[in-house]
C-alpha positions in Angstrom: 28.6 70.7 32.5 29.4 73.1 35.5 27.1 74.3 38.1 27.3 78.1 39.6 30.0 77.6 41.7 32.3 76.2 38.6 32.6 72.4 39.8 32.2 69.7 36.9 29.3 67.8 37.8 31.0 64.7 37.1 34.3 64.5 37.8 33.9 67.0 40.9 37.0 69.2 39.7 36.6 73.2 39.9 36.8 74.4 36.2 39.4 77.0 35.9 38.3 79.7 33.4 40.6 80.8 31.0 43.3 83.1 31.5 42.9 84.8 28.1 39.4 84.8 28.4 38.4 82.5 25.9 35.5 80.6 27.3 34.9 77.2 26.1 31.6 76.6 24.0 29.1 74.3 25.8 29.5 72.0 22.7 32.8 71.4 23.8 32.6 70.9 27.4 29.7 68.0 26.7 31.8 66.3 24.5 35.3 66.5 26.9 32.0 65.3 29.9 30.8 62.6 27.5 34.5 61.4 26.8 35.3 61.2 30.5 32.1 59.6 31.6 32.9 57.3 28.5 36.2 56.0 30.2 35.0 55.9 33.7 31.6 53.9 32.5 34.6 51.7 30.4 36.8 50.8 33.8 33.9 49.8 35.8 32.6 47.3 33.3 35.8 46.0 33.7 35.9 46.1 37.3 32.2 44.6 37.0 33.8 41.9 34.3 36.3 40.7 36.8 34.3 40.9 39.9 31.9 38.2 38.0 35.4 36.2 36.7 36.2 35.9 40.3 32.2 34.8 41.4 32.5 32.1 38.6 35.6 31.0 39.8 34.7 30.9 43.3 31.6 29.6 42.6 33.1 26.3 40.7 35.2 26.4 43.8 32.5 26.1 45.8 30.6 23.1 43.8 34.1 21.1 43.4 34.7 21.5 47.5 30.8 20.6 47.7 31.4 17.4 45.4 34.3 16.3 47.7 32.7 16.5 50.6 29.6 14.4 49.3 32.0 11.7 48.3 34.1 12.3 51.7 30.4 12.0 53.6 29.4 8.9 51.3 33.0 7.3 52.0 32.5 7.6 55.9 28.6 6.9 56.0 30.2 3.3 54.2 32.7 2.6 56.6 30.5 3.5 59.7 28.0 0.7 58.0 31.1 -2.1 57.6 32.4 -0.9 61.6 28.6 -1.3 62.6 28.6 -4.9 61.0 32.1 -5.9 62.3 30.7 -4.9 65.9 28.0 -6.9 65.5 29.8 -10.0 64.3 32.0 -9.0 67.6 28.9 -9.4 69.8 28.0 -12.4 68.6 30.9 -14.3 69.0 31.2 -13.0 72.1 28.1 -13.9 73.2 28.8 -17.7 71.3 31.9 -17.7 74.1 30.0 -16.7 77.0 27.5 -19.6 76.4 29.9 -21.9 75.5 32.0 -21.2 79.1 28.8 -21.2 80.8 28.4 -25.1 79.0 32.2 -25.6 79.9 32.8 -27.3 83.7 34.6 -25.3 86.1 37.6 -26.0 87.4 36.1 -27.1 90.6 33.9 -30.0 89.3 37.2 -31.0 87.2 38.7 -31.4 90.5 35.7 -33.8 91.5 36.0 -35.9 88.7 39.9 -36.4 88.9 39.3 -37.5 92.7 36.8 -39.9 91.7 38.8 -41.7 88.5 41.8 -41.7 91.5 39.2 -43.6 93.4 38.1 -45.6 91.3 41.5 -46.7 89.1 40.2 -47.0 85.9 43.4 -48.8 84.9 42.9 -52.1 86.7 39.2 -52.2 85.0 38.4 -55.6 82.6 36.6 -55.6 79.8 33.3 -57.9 79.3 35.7 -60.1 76.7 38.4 -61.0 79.0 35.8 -61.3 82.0 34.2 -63.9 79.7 37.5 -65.2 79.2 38.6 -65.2 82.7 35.0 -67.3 83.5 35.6 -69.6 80.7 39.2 -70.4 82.2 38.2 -71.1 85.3 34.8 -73.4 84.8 37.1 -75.3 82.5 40.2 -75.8 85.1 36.9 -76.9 88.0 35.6 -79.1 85.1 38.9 -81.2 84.4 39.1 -81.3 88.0 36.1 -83.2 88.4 
């Protein structure tokens, strides 16, 4: 199909006329416009074919990347929950040694308490036995004497 100024309408080529003359029937140039529009319609289906081969794969891309990062999420959300606890079980014991050093004498009333057992010299003590012994002895020994 060509318009007045002799361009194919669909492949935008000026038609050359024939040097002898011979003009081509309009049966003709249909068919040589169908065949052409044939090809071209044939190459972009493929075109369009791969473009949608390459959205599939990109798109299973996409969903397997998705997927991993769930599990990646999942797997950090999990270990955020056991560093949470382990925290906690920190705090606690440290608050069990705080109490347990505020219980705890200071180093200060330790130095009261060796001055007093110095003082006191808990080494010559008796016990109640050999005090009881010692008496015993003794009223014996001013019995015999009498």
């Amino acid at each position: 199909m060509t318009n007045e100024a002799g361009f194919n309408l669909f492949s935008q080529q000026k038609k050359e006329k024939d040097p002898k003359g011979a003009q081509e029937t309009p049966q003709q140039d249909y068919s040589q416009d169908f065949i052409q529009i044939s090809r071209r319609l044939q190459v972009m289906e493929e075109g369009l074919s791969n473009l949608r081969k390459k959205i599939l794969v990109n798109e299973q891309n996409d969903l397997s990347r998705h997927k991993k990062i769930l599990l990646e999420e999942k797997t950090t959300l999990e270990e955020i929950k056991d560093v949470k606890k382990e925290i906690d079980a920190i705090k606690i014991t440290i608050k069990e040694v705080i109490s347990e050093l505020k219980n705890s004498a200071r180093k200060s009333d330790v130095d009261v308490f060796k001055r007093y057992i110095d003082m006191w010299n808990p080494v010559n003590f008796v016990t109640e036995n050999t005090v009881e012994k010692m008496i015993d002895e003794k009223l014996g020994k001013t019995n015999e004497v009498e």
